[in-house]
N, C-alpha and C positions, 0 to 999 in steps of 0.2 A: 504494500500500500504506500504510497505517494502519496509526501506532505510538507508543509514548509511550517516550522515552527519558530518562537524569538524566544528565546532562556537569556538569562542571565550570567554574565561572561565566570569561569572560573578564576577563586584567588584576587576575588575584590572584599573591600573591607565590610562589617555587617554595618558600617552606618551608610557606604556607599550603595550596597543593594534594596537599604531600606530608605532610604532619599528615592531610589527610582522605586519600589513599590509603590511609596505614597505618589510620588508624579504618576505612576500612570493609573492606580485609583482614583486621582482627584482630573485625570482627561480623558474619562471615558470607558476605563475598563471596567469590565463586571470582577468586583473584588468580593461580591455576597459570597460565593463558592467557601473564600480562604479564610472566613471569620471564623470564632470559635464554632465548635459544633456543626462547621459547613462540612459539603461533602469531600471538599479536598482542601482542607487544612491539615490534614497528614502527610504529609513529616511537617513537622510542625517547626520548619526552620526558616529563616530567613530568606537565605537562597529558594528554594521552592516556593516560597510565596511569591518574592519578586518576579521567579519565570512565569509562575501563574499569571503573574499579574501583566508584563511587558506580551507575553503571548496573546492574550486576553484583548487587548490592544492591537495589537497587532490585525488579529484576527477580524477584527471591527472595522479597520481600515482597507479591508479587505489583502490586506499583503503588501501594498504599496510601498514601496523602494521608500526605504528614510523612514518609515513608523517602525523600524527597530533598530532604533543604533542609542537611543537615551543617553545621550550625550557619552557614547563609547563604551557604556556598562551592560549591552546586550549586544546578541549576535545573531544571526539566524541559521536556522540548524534543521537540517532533513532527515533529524530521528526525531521519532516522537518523545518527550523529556519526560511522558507519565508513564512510559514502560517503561525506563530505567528504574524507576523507583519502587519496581514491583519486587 
């Protein structure tokens, strides 16, 4: 299966992936999922929420070149980042 996903770059600091969580929560992304008690707030890390969340965005934008680079703290990536975490 073919797909284009935007995660959150490895080996950035947790206030740098949590700066871009909250940016892309507060422009658009659906961040309901990553709250407490949401369906994918497990793993309940920082990094994981952020990809949730720049993906999320991403995905809104419909994929469009430049809705995932968050000021160089995401990437786009042709594996799916929720099967890793299985």
């Amino acid at each position: 299966i073919g797909g284009t996903w935007c995660v959150c770059k490895e080996g950035l600091s947790e206030a740098m992936l949590q700066k871009t969580l909250d940016y892309a929560c507060g422009a658009g992304a659906d961040c309901g999922p990553i709250h407490q008690n949401g369906p994918c707030f497990n793993p309940n890390t920082v990094k994981s929420h952020c990809s949730y969340a720049v993906n999320s965005f991403f995905q809104k934008k419909g994929q469009s070149q430049g809705t995932c680079d968050f000021a160089g703290t995401a990437i786009v990536s042709a594996s799916d980042p929720s099967e890793s975490l299985l």
